[in-house]
C-alpha positions as CSV (number, residue, x, y, z in Angstrom):
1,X,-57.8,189.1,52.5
2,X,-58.2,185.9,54.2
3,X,-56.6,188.1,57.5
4,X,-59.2,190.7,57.0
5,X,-62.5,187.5,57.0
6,X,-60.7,185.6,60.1
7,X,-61.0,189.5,61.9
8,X,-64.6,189.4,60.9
9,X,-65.4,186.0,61.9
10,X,-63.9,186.7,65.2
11,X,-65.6,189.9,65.9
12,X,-69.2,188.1,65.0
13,X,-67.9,185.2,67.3
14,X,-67.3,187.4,70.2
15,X,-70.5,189.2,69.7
16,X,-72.3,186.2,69.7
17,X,-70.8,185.0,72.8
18,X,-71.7,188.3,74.1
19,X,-75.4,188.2,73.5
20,X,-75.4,184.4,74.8
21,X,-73.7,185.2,78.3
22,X,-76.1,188.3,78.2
23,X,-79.1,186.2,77.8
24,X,-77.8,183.5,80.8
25,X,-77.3,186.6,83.1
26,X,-80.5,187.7,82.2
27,X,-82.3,184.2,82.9
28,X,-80.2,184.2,86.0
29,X,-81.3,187.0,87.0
30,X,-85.1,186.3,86.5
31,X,-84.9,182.8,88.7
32,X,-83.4,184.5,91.7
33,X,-86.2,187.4,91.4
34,X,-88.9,184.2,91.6
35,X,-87.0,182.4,94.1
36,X,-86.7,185.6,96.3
37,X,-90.0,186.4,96.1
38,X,-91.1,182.8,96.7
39,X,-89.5,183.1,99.7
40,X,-90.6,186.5,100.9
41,X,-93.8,185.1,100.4
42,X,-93.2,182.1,102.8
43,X,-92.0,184.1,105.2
44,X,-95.3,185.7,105.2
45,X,-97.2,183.0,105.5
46,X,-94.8,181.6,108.5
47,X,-95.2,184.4,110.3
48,X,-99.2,184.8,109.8
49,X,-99.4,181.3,111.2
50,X,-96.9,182.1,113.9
51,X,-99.7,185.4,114.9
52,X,-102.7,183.3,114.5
């Protein structure tokens, strides 16, 4: 029985660290979207002044 809860325990653990390292990626994944655009964005106004 006690084999059986310590199986449990670690399948909610590992799902859990699942979810958390999804969520990381996710936020990851969001900041380099903003930074890229950010610096598209630069690049557009570099060049704008760089044409006049």
């Amino acid at each position: 029985m006690e084999e059986m809860q310590h199986v449990k325990i670690e399948a909610v653990r590992r799902a859990a660290v699942k979810l958390v390292a999804r969520h990381e990626q996710e936020k990851l994944r969001t900041a380099l979207a903003d930074h890229l655009r950010s610096v598209a964005e630069l690049k557009r106004k570099a060049k704008a002044d760089r044409e006049g």
